[in-house]
Every structure is written in C-alpha cells, then in structure tokens.
C-alpha positions in Angstrom: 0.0 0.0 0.0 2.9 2.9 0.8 4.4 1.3 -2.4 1.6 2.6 -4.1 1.1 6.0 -2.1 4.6 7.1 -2.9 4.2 6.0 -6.8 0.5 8.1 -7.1 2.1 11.4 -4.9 3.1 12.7 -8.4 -0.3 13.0 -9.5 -1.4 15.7 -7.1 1.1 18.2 -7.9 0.3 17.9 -11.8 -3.1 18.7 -11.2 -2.5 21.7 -9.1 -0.4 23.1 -11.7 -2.8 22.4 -14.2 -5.8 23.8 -12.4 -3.4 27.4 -11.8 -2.1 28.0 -15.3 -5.9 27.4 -16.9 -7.4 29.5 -14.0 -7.8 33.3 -15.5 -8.4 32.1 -18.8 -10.8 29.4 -18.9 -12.4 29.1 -22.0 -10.4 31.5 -24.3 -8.8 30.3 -27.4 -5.7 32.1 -28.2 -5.8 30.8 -31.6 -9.6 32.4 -32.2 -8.3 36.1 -31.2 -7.4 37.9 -34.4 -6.6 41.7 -34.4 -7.2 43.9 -37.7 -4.5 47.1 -37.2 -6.0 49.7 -39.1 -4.1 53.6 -40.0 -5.8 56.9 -40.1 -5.3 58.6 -42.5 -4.6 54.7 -44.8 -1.5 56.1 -45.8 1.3 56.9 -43.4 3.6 59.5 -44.2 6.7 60.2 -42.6 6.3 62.9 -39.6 2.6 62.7 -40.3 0.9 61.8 -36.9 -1.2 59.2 -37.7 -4.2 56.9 -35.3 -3.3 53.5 -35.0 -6.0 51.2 -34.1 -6.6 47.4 -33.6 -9.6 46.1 -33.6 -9.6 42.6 -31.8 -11.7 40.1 -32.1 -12.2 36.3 -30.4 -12.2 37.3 -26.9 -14.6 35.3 -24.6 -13.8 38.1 -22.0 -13.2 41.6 -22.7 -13.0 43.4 -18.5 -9.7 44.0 -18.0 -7.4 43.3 -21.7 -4.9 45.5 -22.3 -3.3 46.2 -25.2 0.4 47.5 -26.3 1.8 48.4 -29.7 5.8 47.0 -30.0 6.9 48.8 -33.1 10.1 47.9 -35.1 11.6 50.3 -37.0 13.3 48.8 -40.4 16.8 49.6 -39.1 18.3 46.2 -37.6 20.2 48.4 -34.5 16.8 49.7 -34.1 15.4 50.0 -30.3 12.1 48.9 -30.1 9.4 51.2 -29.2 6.4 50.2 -26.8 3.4 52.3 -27.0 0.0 51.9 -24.6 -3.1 52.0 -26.3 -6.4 53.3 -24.8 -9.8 51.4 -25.6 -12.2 53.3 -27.5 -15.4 51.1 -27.5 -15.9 47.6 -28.1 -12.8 45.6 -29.4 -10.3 48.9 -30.4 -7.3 50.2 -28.8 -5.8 53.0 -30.1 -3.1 55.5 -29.6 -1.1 58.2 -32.1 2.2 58.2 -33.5 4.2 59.7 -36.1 7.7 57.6 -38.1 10.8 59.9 -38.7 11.8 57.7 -41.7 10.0 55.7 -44.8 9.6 51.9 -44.7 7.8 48.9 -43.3 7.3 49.2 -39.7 6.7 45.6 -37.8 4.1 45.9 -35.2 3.5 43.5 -32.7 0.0 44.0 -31.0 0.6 42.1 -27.3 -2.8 41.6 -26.0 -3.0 41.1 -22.2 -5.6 39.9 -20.0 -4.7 37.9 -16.5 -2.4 35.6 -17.5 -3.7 35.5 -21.1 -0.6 37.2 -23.4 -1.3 37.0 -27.1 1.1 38.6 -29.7 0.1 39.7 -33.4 2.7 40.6 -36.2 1.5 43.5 -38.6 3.1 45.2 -41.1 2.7 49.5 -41.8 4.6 51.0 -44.8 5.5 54.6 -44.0 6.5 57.1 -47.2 
C-alpha cells in the first residue's frame, strides 16, 4: 500500500499546476483572437501623426485586456518602441504616433488579460 502512495504522490502536484495555469483564462482560445490594425489617414507619411488602431476580435472576456503596440523600426540596431493603447469602444485600442523615416514598420499588437498574453505581427509601410 505505501508502495503505491509514494508511486501516485506525483499526480497531485500535476493537477494543481494544471488547475493554476488554466485558471484566468478558462475558455479562451488564443488561436480564435485575431486583431485587424488599421491607420488613419490609410497612408502613413513620414512625420505625419497618424491613429493607429486594432480592432480585436475572439475574446470570450473583454473586462480587464490590455493592449500594447511593440513597433520595429526597419533599421536592424533599431530600439524597439512600446506604446500603450487606450480602448475606445468595443474591441479597439488606439493611440497616435508619427515615423521619422520611410519603410515597413513591424508591429506586434501584445494583448494582455490575467495571464492570457497573445502577440500579433503587422506590417505598416510609412513614405
């Protein structure tokens, strides 16, 4: 019998762990959240300021997500720049910004919501 005990102790630890990492986020897909990023004016121009907005979607909850713009300039030595969004109705964060030089900007849209941390890759061309 403690033969058995000490080879089933194992199994109580593994389901603690799993019950804590699915906690905040039961239910959500991270694979069904898509994010649209969308410019205004369409086209950037460079030292135009300029509304950035993405519009997420797939979210079983929306109270308390948070979203952050992680923009990559098309210089490699290039520091990336983190910019906080603010929501502005259902399913868009926004926030402004202008680009000192032409090219394609990489944007990574991090979504955040309790321990939920989804990242989107977009593109923006600046002239």
């Amino acid at each position: 019998m403690l033969d058995y005990l000490k080879r089933m102790s194992w199994i109580i630890p593994v389901l603690f762990l799993l019950s804590a990492c699915s906690a905040g986020t039961q239910g959500e897909d991270p694979a069904a959240i898509q994010v649209e990023l969308v410019s205004e004016p369409v086209s950037a121009a460079v030292m135009q300021k300029i509304t950035l907005t993405a519009q997420v979607t797939g979210l079983v909850k929306k109270e308390g997500t948070t979203v952050q713009f992680d923009i990559r300039s098309p210089e490699k030595d290039a520091r990336p720049r983190y910019v906080e969004t603010k929501e502005i109705g259902k399913d868009s964060y926004t926030a402004e910004q202008s680009f000192d030089k032409p090219g394609t900007y990489t944007i990574y849209i991090h979504i955040y919501r309790e321990d939920l941390h989804v990242t989107k890759k977009k593109q923006l061309v600046v002239s």
